[in-house]
Legacy VTK file of the C-alpha trace (Angstrom):
# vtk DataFile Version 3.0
C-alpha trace
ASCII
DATASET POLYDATA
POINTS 239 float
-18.811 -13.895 5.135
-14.992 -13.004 3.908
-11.881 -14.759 4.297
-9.339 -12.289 5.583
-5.606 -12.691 5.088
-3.838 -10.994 7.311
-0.386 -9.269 6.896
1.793 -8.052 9.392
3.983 -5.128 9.125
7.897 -4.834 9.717
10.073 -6.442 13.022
6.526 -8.361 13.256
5.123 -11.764 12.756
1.421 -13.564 12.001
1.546 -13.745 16.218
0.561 -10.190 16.193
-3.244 -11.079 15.156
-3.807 -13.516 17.476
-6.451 -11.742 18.990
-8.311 -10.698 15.728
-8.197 -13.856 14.453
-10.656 -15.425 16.418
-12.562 -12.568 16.989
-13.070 -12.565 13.005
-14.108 -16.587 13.398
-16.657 -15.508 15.583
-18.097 -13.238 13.431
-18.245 -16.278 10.647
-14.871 -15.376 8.539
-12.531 -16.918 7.972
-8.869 -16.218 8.650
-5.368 -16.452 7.397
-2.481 -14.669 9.411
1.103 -15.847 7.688
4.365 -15.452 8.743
6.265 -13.372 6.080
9.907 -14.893 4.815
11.948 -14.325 7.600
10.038 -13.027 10.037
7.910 -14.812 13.473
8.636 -18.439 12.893
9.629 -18.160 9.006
13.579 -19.330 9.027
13.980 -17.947 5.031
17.789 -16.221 5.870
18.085 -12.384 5.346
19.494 -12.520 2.110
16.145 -14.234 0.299
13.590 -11.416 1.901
12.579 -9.559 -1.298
8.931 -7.543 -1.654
8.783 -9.876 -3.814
9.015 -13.100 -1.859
6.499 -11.133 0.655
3.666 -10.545 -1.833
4.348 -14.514 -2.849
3.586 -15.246 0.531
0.054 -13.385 0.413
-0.740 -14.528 -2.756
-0.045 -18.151 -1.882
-1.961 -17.421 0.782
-5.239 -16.125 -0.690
-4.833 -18.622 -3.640
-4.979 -21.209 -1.053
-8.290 -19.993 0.758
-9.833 -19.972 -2.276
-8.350 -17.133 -3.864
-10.975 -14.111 -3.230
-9.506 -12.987 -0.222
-9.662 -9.627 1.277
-6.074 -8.808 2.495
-5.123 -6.959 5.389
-2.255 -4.497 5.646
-1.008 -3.016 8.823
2.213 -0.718 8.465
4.878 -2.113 6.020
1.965 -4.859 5.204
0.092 -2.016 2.902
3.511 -2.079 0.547
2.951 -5.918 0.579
-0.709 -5.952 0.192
-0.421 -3.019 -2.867
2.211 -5.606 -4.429
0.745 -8.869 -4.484
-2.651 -7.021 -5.895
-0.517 -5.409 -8.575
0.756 -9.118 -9.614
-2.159 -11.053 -8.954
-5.287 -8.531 -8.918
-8.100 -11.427 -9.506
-7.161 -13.110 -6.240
-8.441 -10.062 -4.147
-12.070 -9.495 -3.343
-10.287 -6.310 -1.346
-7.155 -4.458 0.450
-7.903 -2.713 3.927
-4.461 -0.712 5.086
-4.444 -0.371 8.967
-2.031 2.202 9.619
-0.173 1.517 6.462
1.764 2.733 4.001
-0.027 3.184 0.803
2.486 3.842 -2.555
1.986 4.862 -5.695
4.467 2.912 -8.033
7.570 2.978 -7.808
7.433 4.283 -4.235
8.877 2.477 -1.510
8.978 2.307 1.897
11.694 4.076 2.725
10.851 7.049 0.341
7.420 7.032 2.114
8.830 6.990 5.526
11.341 10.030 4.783
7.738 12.253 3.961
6.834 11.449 7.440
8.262 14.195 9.755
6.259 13.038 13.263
7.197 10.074 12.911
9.300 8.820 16.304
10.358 5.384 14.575
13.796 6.719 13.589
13.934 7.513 17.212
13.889 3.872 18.362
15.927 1.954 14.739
19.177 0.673 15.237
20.481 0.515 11.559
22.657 -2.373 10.401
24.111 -2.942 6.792
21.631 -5.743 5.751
19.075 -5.227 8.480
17.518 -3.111 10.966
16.206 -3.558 14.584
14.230 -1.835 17.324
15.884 -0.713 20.582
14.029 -2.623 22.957
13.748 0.316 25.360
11.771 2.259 22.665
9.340 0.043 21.202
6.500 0.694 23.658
6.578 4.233 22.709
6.566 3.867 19.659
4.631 0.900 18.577
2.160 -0.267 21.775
1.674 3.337 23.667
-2.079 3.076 24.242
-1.222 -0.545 24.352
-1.160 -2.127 28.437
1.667 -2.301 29.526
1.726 -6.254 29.940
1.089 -6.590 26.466
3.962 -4.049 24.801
6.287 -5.936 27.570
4.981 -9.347 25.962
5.259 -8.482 22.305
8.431 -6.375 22.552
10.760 -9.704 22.649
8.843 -10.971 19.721
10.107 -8.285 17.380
13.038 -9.378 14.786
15.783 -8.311 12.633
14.237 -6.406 9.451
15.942 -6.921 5.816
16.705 -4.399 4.271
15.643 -4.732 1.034
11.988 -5.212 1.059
12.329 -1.374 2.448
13.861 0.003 -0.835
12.526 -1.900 -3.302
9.247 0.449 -5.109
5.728 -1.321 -5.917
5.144 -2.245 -8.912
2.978 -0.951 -11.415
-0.931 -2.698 -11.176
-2.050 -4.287 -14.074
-5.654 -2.258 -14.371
-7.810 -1.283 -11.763
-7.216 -1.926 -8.149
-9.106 -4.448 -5.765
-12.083 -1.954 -3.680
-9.940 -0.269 -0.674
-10.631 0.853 2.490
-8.488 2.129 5.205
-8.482 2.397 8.941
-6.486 5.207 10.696
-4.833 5.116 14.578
-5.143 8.609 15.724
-2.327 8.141 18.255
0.086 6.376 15.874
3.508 7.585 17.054
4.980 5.067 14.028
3.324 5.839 10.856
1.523 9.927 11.878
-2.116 10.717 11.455
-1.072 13.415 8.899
0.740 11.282 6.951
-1.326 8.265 6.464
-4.291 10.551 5.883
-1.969 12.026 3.134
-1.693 8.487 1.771
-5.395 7.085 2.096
-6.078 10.749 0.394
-3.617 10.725 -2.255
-4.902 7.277 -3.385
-8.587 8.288 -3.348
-9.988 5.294 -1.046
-13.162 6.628 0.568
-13.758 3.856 2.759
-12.246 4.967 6.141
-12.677 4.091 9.880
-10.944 5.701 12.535
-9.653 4.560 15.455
-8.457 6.229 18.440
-5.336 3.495 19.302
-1.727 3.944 19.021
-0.158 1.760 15.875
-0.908 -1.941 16.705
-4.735 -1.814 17.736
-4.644 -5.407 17.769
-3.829 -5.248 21.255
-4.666 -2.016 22.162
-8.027 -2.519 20.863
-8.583 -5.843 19.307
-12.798 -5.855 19.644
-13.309 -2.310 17.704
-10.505 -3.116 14.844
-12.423 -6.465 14.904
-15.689 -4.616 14.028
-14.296 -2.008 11.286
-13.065 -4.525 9.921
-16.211 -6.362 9.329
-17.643 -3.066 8.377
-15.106 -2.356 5.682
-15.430 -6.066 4.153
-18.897 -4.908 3.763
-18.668 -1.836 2.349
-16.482 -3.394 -0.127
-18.703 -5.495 -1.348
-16.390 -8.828 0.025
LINES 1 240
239 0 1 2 3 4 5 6 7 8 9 10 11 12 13 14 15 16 17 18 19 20 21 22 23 24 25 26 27 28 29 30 31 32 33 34 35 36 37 38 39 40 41 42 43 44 45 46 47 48 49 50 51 52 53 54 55 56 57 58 59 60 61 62 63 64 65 66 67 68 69 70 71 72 73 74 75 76 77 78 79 80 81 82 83 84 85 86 87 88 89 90 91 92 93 94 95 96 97 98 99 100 101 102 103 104 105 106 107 108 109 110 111 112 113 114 115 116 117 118 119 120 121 122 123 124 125 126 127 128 129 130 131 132 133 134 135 136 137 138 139 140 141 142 143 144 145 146 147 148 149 150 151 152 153 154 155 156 157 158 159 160 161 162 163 164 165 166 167 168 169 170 171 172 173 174 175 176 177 178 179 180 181 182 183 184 185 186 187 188 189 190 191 192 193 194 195 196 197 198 199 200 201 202 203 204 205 206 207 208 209 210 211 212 213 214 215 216 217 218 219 220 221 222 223 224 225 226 227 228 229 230 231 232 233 234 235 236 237 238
C-alpha cells in the first residue's frame, strides 16, 4: 500500500480531500492532506507564501510519513508537487497531477495559465496587488460545475485570498531524473482546459493517464472513481 500526500491547488485548503482521504484508508493507504502556508487553517501572513515555503510544506510532509510518499497535485498543486521533487527527489516514490499544471523549468504558473485560451478562470479572478480572489458568484462555474449544487454552495465560502507570488515564481531545475508520473485529466474542466493539460501531460512525456469525465475538483464531483485511479496510478508506478 502507498502513503499519499495530498496537495491542494490555489484559493483551496487540505479540507478539499476530505472525501478521498478516507476513501484511500479504506483501500489500506495511508494519507496526508496539508494545509499549504496561508491557506485553509494555515495563519502564515501573505507576505511569507513563497513556492518555496509550499514545496517545504510537502516535503515536510512526506519526510514525516516516512519519506517515500507519492504526492498528489491537483491544479496549482502540480507546480508544488514538480518543486518539492526537484529539491528533494529521494523523498518521492511518485507525482500524480489531477488537473494540474505541469512546468518545465523555469515556467510558472502564470506563464502556463496565459497558454490556456478556454480557460474561464480569468472570468471569475478579482486581482489585487499582493493577492487574488474568486468572485463568489463564479466559482461554481468554474471550479464545481458537474459538482451538486450543495457541495459548490458548501465549498465556495471556504475559498481564500491567493498570494501572489507563488504564481510567478518558475520551478526549479530537478536534480536528475524525475519521480515515475502519472496524470489524471477532467474532461469538463472549465479551470485548467482539456487541451491544455493534455498539452502539458504530453509535453512532459508521462504515459500514465486516467481520464475522468468531472469538472476540475472531482473530489466532490466524483470522489469514489478519482479514489480508484488513483490507486491504479500508485500501481502503475510501481509505489
Amino acid at each position: 500500500m502507498s502513503t499519499f500526500i495530498l496537495v491542494h491547488g490555489a484559493w483551496h485548503g487540505g479540507w478539499c480531500w476530505e472525501r478521498i482521504s478516507p476513501l484511500l484508508r479504506r483501500m489500506g493507504h495511508s494519507v496526508v492532506a496539508p494545509d499549504l502556508p496561508g491557506h485553509g487553517a494555515d495563519t502564515t501572513p501573505w507576505w511569507r507564501v513563497t513556492l518555496g515555503s509550499y514545496a517545504r510544506r510537502v516535503c515536510d510532509a512526506s519526510r514525516a510519513s516516512g519519506g517515500h510518499a507519492i504526492a498528489v497535485g491537483h491544479s496549482m498543486g502540480g507546480i508544488v508537487i514538480t518543486e518539492a521533487a526537484a529539491r528533494e527527489p529521494t523523498l518521492f516514490a511518485g507525482l500524480v497531477y489531477l488537473s494540474a499544471f505541469v512546468p518545465l523549468p523555469g515556467e510558472s504558473l502564470m506563464s502556463l495559465g496565459r497558454r490556456d485560451r478556454e480557460s474561464r478562470i480569468r472570468f471569475a479572478l478579482q486581482r489585487g496587488l499582493t493577492r487574488t480572489t474568486i468572485d463568489p458568484t463564479r466559482a461554481a462555474e468554474v471550479f464545481y460545475n458537474t459538482c451538486a449544487l450543495s457541495d459548490a454552495s458548501a465549498a465556495t465560502p471556504r475559498l481564500v485570498p491567493q498570494p501572489m507570488l507563488p504564481l510567478l515564481q518558475g520551478a526549479s531545475a530537478g536534480r536528475g531524473e524525475p519521480p515515475p508520473r502519472g496524470y489524471i485529466e477532467c474532461t469538463e474542466d472549465r479551470a485548467i482546459s482539456i487541451a491544455h493539460q493534455r498539452f502539458m501531460c504530453e509535453r512532459a512525456g508521462i504515459a500514465h493517464v486516467a481520464t475522468l469525465a468531472t469538472d476540475h475538483s472531482p473530489f466532490y464531483s466524483a470522489p469514489r472513481e478519482l479514489a480508484a485511479a488513483l490507486g491504479d496510478l500508485a500501481a502503475k508506478l510501481g509505489a
